[in-house]
C-alpha positions in Angstrom: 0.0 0.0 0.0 2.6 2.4 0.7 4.8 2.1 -2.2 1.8 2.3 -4.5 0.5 6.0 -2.3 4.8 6.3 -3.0 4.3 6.0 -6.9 1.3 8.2 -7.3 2.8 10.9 -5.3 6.0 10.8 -7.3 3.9 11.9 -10.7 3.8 15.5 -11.1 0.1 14.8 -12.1 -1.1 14.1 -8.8 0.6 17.7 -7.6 -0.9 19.6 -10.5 -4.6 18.2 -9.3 -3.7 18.5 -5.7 -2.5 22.0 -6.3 -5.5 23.5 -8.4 -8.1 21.4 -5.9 -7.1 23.4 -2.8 -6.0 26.5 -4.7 -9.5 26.6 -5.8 -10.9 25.6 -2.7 -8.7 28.2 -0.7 -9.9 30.9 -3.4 -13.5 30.4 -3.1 -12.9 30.2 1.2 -11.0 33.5 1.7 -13.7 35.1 -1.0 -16.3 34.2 1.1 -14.5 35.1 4.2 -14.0 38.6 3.2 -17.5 38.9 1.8 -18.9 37.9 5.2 -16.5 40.2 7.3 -17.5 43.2 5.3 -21.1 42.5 7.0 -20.7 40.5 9.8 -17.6 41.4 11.6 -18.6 41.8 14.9 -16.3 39.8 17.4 -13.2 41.7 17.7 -15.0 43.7 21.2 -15.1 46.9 19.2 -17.8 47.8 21.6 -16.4 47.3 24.6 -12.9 48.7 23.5 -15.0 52.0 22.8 -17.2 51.6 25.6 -13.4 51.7 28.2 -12.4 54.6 25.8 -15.3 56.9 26.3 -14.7 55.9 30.4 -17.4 53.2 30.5 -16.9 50.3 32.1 -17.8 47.7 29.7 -17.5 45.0 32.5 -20.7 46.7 34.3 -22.6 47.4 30.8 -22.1 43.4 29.7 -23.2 42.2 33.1 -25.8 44.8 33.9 -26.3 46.6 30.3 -27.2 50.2 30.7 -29.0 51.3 27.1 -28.7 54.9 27.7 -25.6 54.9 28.5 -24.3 53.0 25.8 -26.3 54.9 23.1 -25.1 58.1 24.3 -21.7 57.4 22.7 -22.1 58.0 19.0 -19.6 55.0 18.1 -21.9 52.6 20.0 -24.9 53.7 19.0 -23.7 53.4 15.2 -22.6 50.1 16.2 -26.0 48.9 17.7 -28.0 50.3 15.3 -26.3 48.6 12.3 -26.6 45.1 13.6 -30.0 46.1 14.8 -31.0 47.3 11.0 -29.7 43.8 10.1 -31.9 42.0 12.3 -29.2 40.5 15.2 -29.3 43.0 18.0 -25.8 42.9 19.8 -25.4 42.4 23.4 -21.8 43.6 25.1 -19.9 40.9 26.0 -16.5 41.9 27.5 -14.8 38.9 28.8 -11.3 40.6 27.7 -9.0 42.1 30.1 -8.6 45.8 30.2 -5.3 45.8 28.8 -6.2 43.7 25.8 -9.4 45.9 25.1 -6.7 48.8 24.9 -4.3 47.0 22.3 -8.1 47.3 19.9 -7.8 51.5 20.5 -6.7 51.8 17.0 -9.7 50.6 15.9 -12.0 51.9 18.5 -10.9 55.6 17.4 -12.4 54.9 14.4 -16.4 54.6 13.1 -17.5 51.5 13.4 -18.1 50.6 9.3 -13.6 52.3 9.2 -13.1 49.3 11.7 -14.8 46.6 10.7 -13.1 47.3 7.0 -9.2 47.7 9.1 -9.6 44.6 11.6 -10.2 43.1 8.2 -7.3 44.0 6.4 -5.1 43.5 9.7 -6.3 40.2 9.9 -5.4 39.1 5.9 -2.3 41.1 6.6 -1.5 39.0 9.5 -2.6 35.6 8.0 0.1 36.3 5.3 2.2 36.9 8.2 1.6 33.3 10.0 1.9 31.7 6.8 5.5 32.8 6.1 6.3 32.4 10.0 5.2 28.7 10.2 7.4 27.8 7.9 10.3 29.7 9.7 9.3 28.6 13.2 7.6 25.4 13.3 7.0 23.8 9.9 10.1 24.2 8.9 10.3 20.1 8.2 7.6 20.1 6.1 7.9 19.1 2.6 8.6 21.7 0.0 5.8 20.5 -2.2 3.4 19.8 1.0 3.5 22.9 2.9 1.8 25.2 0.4 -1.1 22.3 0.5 -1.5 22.7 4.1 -1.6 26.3 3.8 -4.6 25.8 0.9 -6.0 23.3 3.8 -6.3 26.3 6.4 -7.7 29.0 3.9 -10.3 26.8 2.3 -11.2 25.3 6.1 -13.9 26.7 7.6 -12.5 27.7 11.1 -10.4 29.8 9.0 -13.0 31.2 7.4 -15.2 31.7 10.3 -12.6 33.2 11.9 -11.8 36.0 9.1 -15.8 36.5 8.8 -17.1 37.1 12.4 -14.3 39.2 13.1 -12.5 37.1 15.8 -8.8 37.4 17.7 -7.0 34.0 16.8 -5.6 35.2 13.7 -3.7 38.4 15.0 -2.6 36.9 18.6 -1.1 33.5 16.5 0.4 36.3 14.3 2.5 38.1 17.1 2.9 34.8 18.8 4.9 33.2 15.8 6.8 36.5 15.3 8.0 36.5 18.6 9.1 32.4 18.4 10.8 34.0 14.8 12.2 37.0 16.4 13.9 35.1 19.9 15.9 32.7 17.4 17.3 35.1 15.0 20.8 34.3 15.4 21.5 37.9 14.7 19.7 39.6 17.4 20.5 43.2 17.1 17.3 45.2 18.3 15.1 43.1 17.1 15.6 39.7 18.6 16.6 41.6 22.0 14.0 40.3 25.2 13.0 43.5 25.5 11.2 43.9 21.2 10.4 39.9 21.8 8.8 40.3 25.1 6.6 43.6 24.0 5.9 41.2 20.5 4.4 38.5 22.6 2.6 40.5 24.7 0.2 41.3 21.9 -0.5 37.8 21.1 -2.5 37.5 24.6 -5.4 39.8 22.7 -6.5 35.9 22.4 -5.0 34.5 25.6 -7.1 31.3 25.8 -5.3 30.4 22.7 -1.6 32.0 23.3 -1.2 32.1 26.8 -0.5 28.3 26.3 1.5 28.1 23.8 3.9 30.9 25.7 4.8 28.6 28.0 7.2 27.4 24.7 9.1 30.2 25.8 10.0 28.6 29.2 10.5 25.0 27.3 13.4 27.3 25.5 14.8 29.0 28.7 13.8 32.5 27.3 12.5 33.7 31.0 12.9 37.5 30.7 11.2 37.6 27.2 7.7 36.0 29.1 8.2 38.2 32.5 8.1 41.3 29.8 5.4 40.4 28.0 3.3 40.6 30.9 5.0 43.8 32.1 2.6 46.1 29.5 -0.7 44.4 30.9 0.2 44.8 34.1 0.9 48.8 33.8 -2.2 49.1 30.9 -4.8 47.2 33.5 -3.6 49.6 36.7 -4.5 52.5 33.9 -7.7 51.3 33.4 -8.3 50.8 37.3 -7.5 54.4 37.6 -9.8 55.8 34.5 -12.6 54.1 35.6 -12.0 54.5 39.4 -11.6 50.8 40.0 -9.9 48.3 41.7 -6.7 46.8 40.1 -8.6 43.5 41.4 -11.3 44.1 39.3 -10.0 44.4 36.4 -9.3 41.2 36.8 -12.1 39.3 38.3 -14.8 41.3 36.2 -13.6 40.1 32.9 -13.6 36.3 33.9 -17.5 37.5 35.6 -18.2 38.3 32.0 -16.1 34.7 30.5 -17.4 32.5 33.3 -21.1 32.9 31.2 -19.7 31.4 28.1 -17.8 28.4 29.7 -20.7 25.9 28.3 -21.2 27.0 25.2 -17.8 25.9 23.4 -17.7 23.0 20.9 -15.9 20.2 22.7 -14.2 22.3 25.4 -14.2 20.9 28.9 -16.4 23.2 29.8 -18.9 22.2 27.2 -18.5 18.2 29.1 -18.6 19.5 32.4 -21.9 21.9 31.7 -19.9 24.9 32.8 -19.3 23.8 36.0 -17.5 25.5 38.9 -14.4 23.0 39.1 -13.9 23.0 35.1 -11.0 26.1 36.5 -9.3 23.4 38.6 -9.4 21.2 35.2 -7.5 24.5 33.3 -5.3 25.4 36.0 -4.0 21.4 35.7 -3.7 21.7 32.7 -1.6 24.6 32.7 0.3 23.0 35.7 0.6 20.3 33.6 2.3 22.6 30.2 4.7 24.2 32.6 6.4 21.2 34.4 6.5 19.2 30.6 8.0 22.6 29.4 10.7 22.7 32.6 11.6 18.9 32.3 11.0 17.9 28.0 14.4 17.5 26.4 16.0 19.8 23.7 15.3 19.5 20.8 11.3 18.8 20.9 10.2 22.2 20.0 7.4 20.9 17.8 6.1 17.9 20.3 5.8 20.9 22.9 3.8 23.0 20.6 1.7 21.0 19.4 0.7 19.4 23.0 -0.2 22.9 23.8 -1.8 23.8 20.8 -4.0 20.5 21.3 -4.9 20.9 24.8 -5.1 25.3 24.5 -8.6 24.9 22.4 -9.9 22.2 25.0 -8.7 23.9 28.5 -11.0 26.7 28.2 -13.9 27.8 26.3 -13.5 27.9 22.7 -15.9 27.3 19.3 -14.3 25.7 16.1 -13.2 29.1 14.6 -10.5 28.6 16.5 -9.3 25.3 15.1 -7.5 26.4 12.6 -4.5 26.4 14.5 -4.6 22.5 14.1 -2.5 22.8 11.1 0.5 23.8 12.8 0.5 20.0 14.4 1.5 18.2 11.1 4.8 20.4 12.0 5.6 17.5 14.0 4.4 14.4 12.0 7.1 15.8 9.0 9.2 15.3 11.8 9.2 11.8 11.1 8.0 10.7 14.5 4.5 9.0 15.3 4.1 8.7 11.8 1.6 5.9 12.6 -0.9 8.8 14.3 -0.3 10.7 11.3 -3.7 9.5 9.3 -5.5 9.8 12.4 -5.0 13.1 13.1 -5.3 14.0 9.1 -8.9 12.6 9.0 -9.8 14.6 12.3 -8.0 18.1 11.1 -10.6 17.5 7.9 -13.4 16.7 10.4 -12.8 19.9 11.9 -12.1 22.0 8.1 -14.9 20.9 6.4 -17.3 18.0 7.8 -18.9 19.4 10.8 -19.6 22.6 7.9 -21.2 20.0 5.8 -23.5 18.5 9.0 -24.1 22.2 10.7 -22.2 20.8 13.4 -24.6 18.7 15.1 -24.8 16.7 18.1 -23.5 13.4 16.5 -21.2 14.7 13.8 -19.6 17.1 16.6 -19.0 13.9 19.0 -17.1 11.8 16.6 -15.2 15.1 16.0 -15.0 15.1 19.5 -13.8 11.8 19.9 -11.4 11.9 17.2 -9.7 15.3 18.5 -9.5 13.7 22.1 -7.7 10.7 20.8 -5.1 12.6 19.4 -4.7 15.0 22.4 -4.3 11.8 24.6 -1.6 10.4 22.4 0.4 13.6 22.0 0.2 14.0 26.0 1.6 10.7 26.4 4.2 10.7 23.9 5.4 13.8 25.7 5.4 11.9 29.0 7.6 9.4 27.8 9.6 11.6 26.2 10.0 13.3 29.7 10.4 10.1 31.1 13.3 8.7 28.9 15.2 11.8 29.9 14.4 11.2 33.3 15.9 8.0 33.0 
């Protein structure tokens, strides 16, 4: 069987299909993408990031909305009043921190029909961006021939394009987070690869911290400790600003935001929270988790960059609350499998990356298509997590 899969990939027919296939695919995703952000963009908090610039504490208005309040801002009430025209009233919901709403002040400046068109073009700017990085950071095994495939794979996927159309934060926080892997291994560091730009790098990628604030503990797997305490340096200042605009606590600043997320934590896709019906200990499961990333990260051996990431990348979009737009990010695991190791998982994981891309699309992501998908995705998060325990545990030994 494989020397017959062997011969047909050795014609430079099967590449000329496979290339115009997902080419065409990829064309007809990121059309559609763009088409629906024009309209629909709606995710990236511009009304709460407006809201904390005009001195209103979005916190308060998403737990306990205020209408007058938030119509009395012109931006907001442009902002309600589209949706509202297009029949899907919007309801504040700011379960970002303070210091990630400001990082979105560029865009909150602006009208809302200016922003919607500029988080678009940032986030096709920025997808250009992670798909030179991955092959710079870590896809660099990948085939020549391969890689441009698994690139057509992401664009024509529907996370992708779910991602690009409601307006979501995956695409620029995976952006910065790849530039600042890129930037900490320049071998010529100069002022760019310097802890300092690296640290202030990464500490944009938390805009979608339930995604990167996992995979930054690669940066203590690599030893790179003052780039990660600076990334959280800017937060720290930006949330005490906030505190001090609104005439709040530093404490809650923190503790309102995860108020705010706490409602969401049952309404993932296959999240723990979604299994555990949003209950109160599913936080002991995610700090365990995260306990978990940082001893593997303090004790895995050099030279396992890509096992590390993509055990984080696997369990980051099950730890914590998190629909399938976000699954994109799936494609950076096959990083790994060009590796050459646990080639055997390789088809496995293949069949549930397509489950993810374009089957639960096809079945509207109901119950039972969702809990194969389920099933499939948990299977492969169980065998990278115990691959990278015995990789641990060979060194240990």
């Amino acid at each position: 069987m494989r020397g017959y899969i062997k011969k047909i990939t050795a014609d430079n027919r099967f590449w000329a299909v496979l290339y115009f296939l997902v080419t065409l695919l990829s064309v007809v995703s990121v059309y559609e993408g763009i088409r629906n952000a024009i309209t629909w963009s709606q995710d990236f908090q511009y009304d709460a990031s407006a809201a904390l610039m005009a001195g209103i504490d979005p916190y308060d208005m998403s737990l306990d909305p205020d209408e007058d309040k938030l119509r009395s801002v012109e931006k907001l009430n442009e902002f309600y009043s589209y949706f509202e025209g297009l029949g899907t009233p919007q309801k504040m919901e700011a379960n970002q921190f303070p210091s990630l709403l400001y990082i979105l002040t560029p865009y909150a400046l602006m009208p809302y029909k200016a922003a919607r068109w500029a988080w678009l073009v940032t986030n096709l700017i920025l997808t250009s961006v992670i798909i030179m990085l991955l092959k710079k950071t870590f896809m660099k095994d990948v085939d020549e021939r391969l890689y441009p495939v698994f690139i057509m794979l992401m664009l024509s996927g529907t996370p992708w394009r779910n991602q690009l159309g409601v307006g979501q934060h995956t695409i620029f926080a995976l952006a910065f987070f790849l530039l600042a892997v890129y930037l900490s291994e320049k071998e010529e560091k100069g002022v760019l690869g310097n802890p300092v730009t690296v640290g202030l790098v990464l500490s944009l990628s938390y805009l979608k911290y339930t995604v990167t604030a996992p995979l930054a503990i690669y940066f203590i797997y690599r030893k790179k400790w003052k780039e990660l305490l600076i990334s959280l340096l800017p937060h720290l200042v930006l949330t005490q600003v906030a505190a001090a605009v609104l005439g709040e606590s530093f404490s809650d600043m923190l503790i309102k935001p995860l108020k705010v997320a706490s409602a969401l934590s049952a309404q993932g896709s296959i999240d723990v929270g979604v299994l555990t019906g949003g209950a109160s200990y599913t936080v002991v499961i995610t700090g365990g988790i995260m306990i978990f990333l940082v001893i593997l990260a303090v004790m895995m051996p050099a030279g396992m960059d890509e096992l590390f990431i993509s055990t984080a990348i696997l369990l980051s979009l099950i730890m914590t609350y998190h629909r399938t737009y976000d699954f994109f990010i799936m494609i950076m695991v096959f990083g790994y499998f060009a590796t050459g190791r646990m080639k055997t998982a390789e088809i496995i994981y293949l069949i549930t990356t397509l489950m993810f891309f374009f089957i639960l699309r096809v079945f509207n992501e109901n119950v039972i298509c969702l809990t194969i998908s389920g099933a499939l995705y948990y299977a492969c998060v169980i065998a990278f997590v115990v691959i990278s325990c015995e990789t641990v545990l060979k060194r240990a030994g």
